[in-house]
C-alpha positions in Angstrom: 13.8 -98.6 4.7 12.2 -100.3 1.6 14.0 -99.9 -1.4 11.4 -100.3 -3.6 9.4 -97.8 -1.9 12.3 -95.4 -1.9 14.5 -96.3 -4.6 17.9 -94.1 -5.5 16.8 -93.2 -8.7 14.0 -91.4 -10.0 13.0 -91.9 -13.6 11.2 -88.6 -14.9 8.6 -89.2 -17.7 8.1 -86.5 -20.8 3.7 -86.6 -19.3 3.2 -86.2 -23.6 4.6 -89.2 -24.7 5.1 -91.2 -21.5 8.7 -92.0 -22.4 11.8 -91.1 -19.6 13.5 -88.3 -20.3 16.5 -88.9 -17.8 16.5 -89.9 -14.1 17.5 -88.0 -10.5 19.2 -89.0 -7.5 17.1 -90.2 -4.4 18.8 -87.9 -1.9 18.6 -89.3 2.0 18.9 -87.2 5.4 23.0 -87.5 5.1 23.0 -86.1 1.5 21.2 -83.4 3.0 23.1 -82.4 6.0 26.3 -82.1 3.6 24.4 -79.9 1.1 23.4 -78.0 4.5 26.9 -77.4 5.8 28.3 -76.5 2.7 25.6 -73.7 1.8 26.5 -72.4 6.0 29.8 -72.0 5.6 29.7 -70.4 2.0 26.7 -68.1 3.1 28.4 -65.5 4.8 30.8 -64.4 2.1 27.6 -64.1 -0.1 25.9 -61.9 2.7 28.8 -59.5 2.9 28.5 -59.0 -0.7 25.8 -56.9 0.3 22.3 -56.3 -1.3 23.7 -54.5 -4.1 26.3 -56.8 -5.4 24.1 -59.6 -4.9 20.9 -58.3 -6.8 23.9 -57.4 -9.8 24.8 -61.3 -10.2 20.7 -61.8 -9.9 20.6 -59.5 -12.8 23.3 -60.9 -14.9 21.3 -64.0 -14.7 18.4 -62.9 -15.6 19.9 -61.8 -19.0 21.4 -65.4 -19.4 17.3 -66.6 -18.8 16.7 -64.8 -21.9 19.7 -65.5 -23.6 19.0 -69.4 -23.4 15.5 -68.9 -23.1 14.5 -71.8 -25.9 16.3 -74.3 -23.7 14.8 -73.1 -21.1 10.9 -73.2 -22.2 11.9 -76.8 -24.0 13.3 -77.8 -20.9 9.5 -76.8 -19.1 7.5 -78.2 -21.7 9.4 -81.4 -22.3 8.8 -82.1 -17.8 5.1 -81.1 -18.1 3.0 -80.8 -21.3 2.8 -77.0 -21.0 1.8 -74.9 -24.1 4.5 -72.9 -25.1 2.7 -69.6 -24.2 2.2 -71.0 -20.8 5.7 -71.6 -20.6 6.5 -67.9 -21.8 4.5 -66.8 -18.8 6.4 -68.0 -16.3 9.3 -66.5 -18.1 7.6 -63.5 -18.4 6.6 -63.3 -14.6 10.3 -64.1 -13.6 11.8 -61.1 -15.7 8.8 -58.9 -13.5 9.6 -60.3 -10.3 13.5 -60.1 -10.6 13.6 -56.7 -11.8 11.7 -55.4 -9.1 13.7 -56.8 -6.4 17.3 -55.8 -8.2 15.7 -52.4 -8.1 14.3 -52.2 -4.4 15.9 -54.6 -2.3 19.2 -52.5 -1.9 16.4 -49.9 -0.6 14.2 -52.0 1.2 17.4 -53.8 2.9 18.9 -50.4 3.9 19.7 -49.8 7.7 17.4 -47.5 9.1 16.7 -45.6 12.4 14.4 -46.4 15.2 13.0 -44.2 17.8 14.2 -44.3 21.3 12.4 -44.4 24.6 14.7 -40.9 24.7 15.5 -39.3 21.4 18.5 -36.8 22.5 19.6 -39.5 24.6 19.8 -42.5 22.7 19.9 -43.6 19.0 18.9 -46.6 17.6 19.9 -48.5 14.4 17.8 -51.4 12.5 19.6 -54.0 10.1 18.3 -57.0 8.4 20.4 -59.8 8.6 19.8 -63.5 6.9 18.5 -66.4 8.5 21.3 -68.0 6.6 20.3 -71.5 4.7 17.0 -71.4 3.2 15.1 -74.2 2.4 12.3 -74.3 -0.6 10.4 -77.6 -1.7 8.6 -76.2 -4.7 5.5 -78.3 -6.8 6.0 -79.8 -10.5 2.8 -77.4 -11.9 5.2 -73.9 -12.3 8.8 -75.7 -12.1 10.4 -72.1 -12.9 8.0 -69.7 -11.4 7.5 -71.5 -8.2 11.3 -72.0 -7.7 12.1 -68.5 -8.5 9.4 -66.5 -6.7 10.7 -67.4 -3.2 14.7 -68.3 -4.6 15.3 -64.7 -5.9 14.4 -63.1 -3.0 16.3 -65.5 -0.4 19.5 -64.7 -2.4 19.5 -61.5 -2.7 18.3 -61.1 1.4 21.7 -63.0 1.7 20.5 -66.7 2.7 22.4 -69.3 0.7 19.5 -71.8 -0.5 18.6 -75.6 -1.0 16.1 -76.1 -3.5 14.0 -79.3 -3.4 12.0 -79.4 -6.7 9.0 -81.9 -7.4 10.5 -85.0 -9.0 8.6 -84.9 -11.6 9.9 -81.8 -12.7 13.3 -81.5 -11.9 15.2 -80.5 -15.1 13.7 -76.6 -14.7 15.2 -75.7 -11.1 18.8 -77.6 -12.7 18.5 -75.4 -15.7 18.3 -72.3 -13.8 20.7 -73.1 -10.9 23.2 -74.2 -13.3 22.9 -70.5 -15.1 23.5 -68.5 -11.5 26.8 -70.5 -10.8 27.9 -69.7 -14.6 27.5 -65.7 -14.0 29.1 -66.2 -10.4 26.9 -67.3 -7.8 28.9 -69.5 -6.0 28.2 -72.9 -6.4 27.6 -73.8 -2.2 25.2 -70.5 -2.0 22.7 -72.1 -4.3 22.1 -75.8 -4.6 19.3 -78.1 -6.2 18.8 -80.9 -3.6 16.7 -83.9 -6.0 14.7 -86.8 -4.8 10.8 -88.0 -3.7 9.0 -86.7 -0.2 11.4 -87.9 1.8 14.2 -86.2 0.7 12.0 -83.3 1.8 11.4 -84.3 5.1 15.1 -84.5 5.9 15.6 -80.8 4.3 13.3 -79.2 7.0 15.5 -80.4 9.7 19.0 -79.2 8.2 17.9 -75.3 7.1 17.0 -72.1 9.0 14.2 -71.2 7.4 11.8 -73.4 5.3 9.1 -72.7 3.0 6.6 -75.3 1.4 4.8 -74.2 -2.2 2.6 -77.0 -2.5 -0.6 -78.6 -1.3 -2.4 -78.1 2.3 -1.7 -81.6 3.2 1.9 -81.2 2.9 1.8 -77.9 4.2 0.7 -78.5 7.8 3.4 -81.4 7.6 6.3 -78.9 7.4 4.5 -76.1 9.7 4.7 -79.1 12.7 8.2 -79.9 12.2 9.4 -76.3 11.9 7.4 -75.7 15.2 8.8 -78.3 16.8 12.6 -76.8 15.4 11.8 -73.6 16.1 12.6 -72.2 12.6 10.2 -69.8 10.7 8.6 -71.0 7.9 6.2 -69.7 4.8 3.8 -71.5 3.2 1.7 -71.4 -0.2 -0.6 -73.7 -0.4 -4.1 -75.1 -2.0 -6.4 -72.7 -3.1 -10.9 -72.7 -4.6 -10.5 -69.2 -6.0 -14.1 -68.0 -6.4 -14.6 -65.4 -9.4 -18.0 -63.2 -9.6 -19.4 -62.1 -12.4 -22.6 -59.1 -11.5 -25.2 -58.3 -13.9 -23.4 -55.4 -15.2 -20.2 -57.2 -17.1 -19.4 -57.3 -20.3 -20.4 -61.1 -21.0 -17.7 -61.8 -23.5 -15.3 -60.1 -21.2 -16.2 -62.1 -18.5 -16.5 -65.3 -19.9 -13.0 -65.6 -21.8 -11.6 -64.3 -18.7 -13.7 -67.4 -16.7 -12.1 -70.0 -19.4 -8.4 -68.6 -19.3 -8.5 -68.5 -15.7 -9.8 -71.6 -14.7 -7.9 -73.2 -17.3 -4.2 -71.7 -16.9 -2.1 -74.7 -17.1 -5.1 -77.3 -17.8 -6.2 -75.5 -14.6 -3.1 -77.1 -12.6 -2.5 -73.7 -10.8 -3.0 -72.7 -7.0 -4.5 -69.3 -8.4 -6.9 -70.9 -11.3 -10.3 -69.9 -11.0 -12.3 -73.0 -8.9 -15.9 -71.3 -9.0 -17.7 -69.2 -11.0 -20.8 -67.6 -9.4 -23.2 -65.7 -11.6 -25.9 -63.1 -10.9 -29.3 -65.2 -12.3 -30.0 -62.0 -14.6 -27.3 -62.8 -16.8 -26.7 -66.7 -16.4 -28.2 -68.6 -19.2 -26.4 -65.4 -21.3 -22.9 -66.0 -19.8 -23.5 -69.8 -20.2 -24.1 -69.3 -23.9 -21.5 -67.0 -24.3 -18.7 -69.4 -22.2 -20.0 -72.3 -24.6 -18.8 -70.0 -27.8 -15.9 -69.5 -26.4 -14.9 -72.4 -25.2 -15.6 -74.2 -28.6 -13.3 -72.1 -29.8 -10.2 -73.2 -27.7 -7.4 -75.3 -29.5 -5.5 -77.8 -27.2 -2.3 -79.7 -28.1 1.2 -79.6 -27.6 1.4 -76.6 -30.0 5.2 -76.2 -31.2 5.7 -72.8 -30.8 2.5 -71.7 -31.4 1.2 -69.5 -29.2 -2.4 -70.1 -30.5 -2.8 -72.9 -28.4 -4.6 -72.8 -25.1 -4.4 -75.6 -22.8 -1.9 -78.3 -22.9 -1.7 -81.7 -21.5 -2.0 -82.4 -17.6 1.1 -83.3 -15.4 0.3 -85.8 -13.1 -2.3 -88.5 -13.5 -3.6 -88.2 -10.2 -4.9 -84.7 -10.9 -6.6 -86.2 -13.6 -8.4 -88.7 -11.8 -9.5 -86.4 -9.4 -10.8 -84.0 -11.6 -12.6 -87.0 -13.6 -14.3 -88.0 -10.0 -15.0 -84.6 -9.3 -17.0 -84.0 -12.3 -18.7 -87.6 -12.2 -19.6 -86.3 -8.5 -21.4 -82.8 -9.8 -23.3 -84.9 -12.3 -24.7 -87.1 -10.1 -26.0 -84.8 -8.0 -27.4 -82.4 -10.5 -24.7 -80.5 -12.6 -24.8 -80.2 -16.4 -21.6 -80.5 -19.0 -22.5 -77.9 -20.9 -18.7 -78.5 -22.6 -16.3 -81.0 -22.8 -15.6 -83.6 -20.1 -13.4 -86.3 -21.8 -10.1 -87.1 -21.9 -8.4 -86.9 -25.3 -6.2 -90.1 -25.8 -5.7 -88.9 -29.4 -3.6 -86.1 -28.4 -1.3 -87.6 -25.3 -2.1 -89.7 -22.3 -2.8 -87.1 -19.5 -4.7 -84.7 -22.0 -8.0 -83.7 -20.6 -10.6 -81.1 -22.8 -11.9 -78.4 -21.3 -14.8 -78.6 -19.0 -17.8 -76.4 -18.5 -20.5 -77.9 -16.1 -23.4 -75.6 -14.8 -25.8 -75.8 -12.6 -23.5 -76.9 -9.6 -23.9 -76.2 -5.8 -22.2 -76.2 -2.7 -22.9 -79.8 -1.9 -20.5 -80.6 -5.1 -16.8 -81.6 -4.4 -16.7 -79.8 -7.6 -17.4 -76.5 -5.4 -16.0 -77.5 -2.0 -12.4 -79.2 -2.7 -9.6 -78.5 -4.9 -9.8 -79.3 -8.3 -6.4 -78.5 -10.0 -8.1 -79.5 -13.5 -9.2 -78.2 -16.7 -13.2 -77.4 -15.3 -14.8 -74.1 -15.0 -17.9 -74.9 -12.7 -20.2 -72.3 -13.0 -23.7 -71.6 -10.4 -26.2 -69.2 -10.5 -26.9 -66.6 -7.5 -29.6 -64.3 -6.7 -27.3 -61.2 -6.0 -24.0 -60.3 -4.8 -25.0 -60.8 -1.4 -25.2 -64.5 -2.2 -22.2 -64.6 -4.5 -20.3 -63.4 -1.7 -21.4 -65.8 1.5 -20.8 -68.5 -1.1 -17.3 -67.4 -2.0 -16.3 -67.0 1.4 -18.0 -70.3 2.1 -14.7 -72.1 1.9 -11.8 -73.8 4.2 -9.1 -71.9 1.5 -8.5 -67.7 0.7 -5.9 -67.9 -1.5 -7.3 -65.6 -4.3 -10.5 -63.7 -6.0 -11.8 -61.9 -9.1 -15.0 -59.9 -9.3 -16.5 -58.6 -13.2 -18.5 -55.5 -12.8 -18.8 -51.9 -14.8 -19.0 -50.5 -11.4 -15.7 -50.4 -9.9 -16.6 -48.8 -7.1 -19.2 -51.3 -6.3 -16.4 -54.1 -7.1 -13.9 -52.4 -5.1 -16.5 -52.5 -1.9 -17.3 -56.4 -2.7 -13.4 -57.0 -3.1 -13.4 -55.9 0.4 -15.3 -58.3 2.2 -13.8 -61.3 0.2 -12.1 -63.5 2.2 -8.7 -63.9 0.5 -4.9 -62.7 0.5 -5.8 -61.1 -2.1 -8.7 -59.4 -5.0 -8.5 -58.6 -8.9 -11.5 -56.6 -10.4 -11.6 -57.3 -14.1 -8.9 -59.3 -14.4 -7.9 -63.1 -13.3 -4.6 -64.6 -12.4 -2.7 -61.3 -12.4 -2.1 -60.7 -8.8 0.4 -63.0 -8.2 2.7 -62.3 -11.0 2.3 -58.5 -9.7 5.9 -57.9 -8.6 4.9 -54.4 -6.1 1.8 -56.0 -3.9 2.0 -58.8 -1.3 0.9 -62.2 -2.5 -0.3 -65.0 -0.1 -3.4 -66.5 1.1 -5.8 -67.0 4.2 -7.1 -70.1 5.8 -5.8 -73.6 4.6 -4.0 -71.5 2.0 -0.7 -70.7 3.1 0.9 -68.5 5.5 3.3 -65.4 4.9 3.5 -63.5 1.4 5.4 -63.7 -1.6 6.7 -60.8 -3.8 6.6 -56.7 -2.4 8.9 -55.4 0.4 6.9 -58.6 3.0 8.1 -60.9 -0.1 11.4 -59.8 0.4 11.5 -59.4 4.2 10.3 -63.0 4.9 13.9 -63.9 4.6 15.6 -61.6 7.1 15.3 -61.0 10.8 15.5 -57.2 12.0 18.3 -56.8 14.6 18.1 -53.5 16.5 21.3 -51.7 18.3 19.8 -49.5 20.7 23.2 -46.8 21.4 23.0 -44.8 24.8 24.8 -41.6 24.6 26.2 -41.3 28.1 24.8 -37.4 28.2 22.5 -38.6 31.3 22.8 -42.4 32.2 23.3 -42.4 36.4 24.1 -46.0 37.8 21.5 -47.7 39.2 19.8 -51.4 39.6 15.9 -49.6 38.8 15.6 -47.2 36.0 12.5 -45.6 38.3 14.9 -45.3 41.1 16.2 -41.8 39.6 13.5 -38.7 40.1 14.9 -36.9 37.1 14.4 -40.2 34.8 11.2 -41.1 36.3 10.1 -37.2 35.2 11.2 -37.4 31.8 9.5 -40.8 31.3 6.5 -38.2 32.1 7.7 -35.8 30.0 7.8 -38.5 26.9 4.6 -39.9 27.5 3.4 -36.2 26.8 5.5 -35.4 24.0 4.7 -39.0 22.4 0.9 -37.9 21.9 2.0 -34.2 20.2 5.3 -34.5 18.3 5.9 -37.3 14.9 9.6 -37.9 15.5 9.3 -39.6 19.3 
C-alpha cells in the first residue's frame, strides 16, 4: 500500500479559512476488526436492556445535545461553513427524530402474535431481534443529521454500532458519541471508526448489517460487497429532486420556497431542490419574482445570526462541478438570471447563489447531480409535461409540487416517481419523524425514520407453538383424513372470518 496515497493521519481543514483544525487516525482493516469484536461481545448486554431502557439512555442524551448545544453547532460550523441556522436545523431534526422513536419503539418492538395454519391448535409469537453490529459510513454535508438518522434507531433496535464519518467532518459524529458514553452508553456499543474510503471498505466486511448515506457511486460499491457477504444493507443515496410550480401558486410562495430549497446548505443536500419546472402562464412572473428574492439573500459565515442564508461550500470538488455545470447550461442556451460567481471575498469555497433559466433536458444542469448553490429553472406547457420531465430521471429520491388545488396536487403527487412528495412545502419530508423516508432508482434502497426506519435494523423471528390437543405422528401432514379435512375447513373459514 502507498503511503502517500493512504497516509495515517488525516488533517481536517476549517473549508472558511482553509487552516487545520486537528487531524484523524487512518484506520486499516485490522483496526476495524478489533472495533468489530469489541462492539459483538458488548452488544448483547445492550440488547437485553430492552427497548425501553435503551430509548431512556437515548433520551438522556438527547437532553445533553441541548445542554452543550453551542459546542455542538461550533463544532458543525467550524468542519463545514454551515450558517448557524443551518446548523440549528439539524439540531432541530434530531430532537424530532429521537423523540419519536423513545416514544414508539418500545411499541413498535413489542412481541406480537401471528396467525396459525390452525388457530385452537397452535399459537404463534413474533420478536424482533438485532442484527447485532451495525455499520454506518455517513457524508461530510449533514455530519449530525446523517449520523443520527440511521445511529438512533440502530441503538435503540439493540445493534451495537460503528460509525464511519466523512473525513472531512469528523469532529460532529466524536462530539455526539462522546455525549452517549457520558450518560451510559457503554463505550464498545457505540464507536466512531475515523479514516478515508478505505477505512470504509474494510467496515463492510467486519459488521452485520451496513448502510451507506452518500453518493450513487459509492453506493453500488457497498451493495456488491454486502451481496457477496450476505448481509443486509440500506442505502441513501444521490438525488435531482424536481419541484413544480402550476399556474395557480402563490408566486412569492413559490419562489422563496424554490431558493430555500435548492439552496439548503449551499444546495449540498441529497433532498435540495435540482429542477424547477414551471407552467409557461406564469414563467417570466416566477422568474421575476425568484430574482427579488434572491437579491435579497445575505451569505457569509454569519456568527449567530440567523439572518443569514447560505453559507460557504464543503468540499471543492462540489464547487467545481457546479461551476462546469453551469458553464455547460450556458453554452447550450441557459440564462443567469442571478449570481454565478464564486465570492473569494468571503472564504475560499463560497459560491453566490445561482439562478439560470431557460434550461432543458439536454443540460447536465438538469440530468446529473448538482449538490450546489443553483436553482435551474424551465418552462413547461402543462402539468402533463412537468411531470414526464420530472420523472425523466435515473434518481426518485424526493418531490415538491406548488398548487392552490390540493386535490389536483395530491393526484400529480401520485404519479411522481419518488420515495417520497411534499405539496407546498420543500425539504420537510425527510426531517418528518412518523412517514418513511427513502428514495427510488439510483437513489437509495430501504427507508429511514417511521416504524420501516426503525425495523431496518431487526430481523423478525417467529416461534410457531403446537398445542398437542391434535398432533398424530406421521412422516406427511396429508397422510391424516381428519387433518387433511380441517386444512379444508381453514381454507373456508380463511375467506369469511378476520382472526385466521
Amino acid at each position: 500500500m502507498n503511503n502517500e496515497n493512504h497516509p495515517e493521519i488525516i488533517p481536517v481543514k476549517n473549508p472558511v479559512t482553509s487552516q487545520v483544525i486537528g487531524t484523524i487516525p487512518n484506520l486499516r482493516a485490522e483496526a476495524l476488526a478489533e472495533a468489530a469484536a469489541k462492539a459483538r461481545a458488548a452488544q448483547p448486554a445492550w440488547e437485553a436492556l430492552g427497548a425501553r431502557g435503551r430509548a431512556m439512555l437515548i433520551s438522556v442524551w438527547l437532553d445533553a445535545l441541548w445542554l452543550h448545544k453551542r459546542d455542538l453547532l461550533a463544532t458543525i460550523r467550524r468542519e463545514t461553513g454551515k450558517t448557524h441556522g443551518n446548523a440549528m436545523t439539524e439540531l432541530f431534526a434530531i430532537d424530532i427524530i429521537a423523540n419519536y422513536y423513545v416514544k414508539r419503539a418500545p411499541r413498535i418492538l413489542r412481541p406480537h402474535s401471528g396467525i396459525p395454519i390452525f388457530p385452537i391448535l397452535q399459537s404463534v409469537k413474533v420478536e424482533y431481534k438485532a442484527h447485532g453490529v451495525v455499520g454506518l459510513i455517513t457524508p461530510w454535508n449533514y455530519p449530525l443529521l446523517n449520523v443520527c438518522f440511521e445511529l438512533i434507531a440502530a441503538l435503540i433496535a439493540g445493534n451495537a454500532v460503528l460509525v464511519k464519518p466523512s473525513e472531512l467532518t469528523p469532529y460532529t459524529a466524536l462530539f455526539i458519541v462522546d455525549l452517549m458514553h457520558r450518560v451510559g452508553i457503554p463505550q464498545d456499543v457505540i464507536q466512531v471508526v475515523t479514516g478515508d474510503g478505505v477505512t470504509g471498505a474494510a467496515l463492510v466486511d467486519v459488521v452485520d448489517y451496513v448502510h451507506v448515506t452518500g453518493s450513487t457511486a459509492t453506493g453500488r460499491k457497498v451493495a456488491v460487497r454486502a451481496a457477496e457477504r450476505l448481509i443486509p444493507y440500506s442505502l441513501e443515496l444521490g438525488g435531482k429532486d424536481p419541484l413544480i410550480v402550476l399556474q395557480d401558486s402563490n408566486l412569492d410562495l413559490a419562489a422563496t420556497a424554490a431558493l430555500a430549497g435548492s439552496l439548503e446548505n449551499a444546495g449540498q443536500a441529497c433532498v435540495a431542490l435540482e429542477r424547477v419546472y414551471v407552467e409557461a402562464p406564469i414563467y417570466e412572473d416566477f422568474l421575476r419574482r425568484i430574482q427579488h428574492h434572491a437579491a435579497r439573500m445575505r451569505i457569509g459565515t454569519g456568527g449567530y445570526d440567523y439572518g443569514v442564508h447560505m453559507g460557504s461550500m464543503t468540499h471543492e470538488r462540489e464547487l467545481l462541478r457546479t461551476e462546469q455545470q453551469i458553464a455547460d447550461a450556458v453554452a447550450k442556451g441557459a440564462r443567469i438570471v442571478y449570481g454565478g460567481k464564486r465570492r473569494p471575498d468571503l472564504g475560499p469555497l463560497f459560491f453566490e447563489p445561482t439562478v439560470l433559466a431557460d434550461v432543458d433536458h439536454t443540460m447536465d444542469v438538469m440530468r446529473e447531480e448538482t449538490f450546489g448553490p443553483v436553482v435551474p429553472v424551465m418552462r413547461v406547457a402543462d402539468a402533463d409535461q412537468a411531470v414526464r420531465l420530472a420523472n425523466d430521471s435515473k434518481y426518485g429520491l424526493s418531490a415538491s409540487i406548488y398548487t392552490r388545488n390540493l386535490a389536483f396536487g395530491q393526484a400529480l403527487a401520485a404519479r411522481l416517481e419518488s420515495g417520497d412528495v411534499a405539496i407546498n412545502r420543500v425539504v420537510v419530508n425527510v426531517g418528518t419523524a412518523g412517514i418513511p423516508s427513502g428514495g427510488m432508482k439510483d437513489s437509495g434502497i430501504g427507508q429511514r425514520n417511521s416504524a420501516a426506519g426503525l425495523l431496518r435494523f431487526v430481523h423478525p423471528h417467529a416461534v410457531m407453538t403446537d398445542k398437542l390437543w391434535y398432533n398424530p405422528p406421521g412422516l406427511s401432514l396429508l397422510s391424516d383424513p381428519l387433518t387433511r379435512f380441517g386444512l379444508h375447513i381453514m381454507r373456508i373459514a380463511r375467506r369469511w372470518l378476520p382472526f385466521v
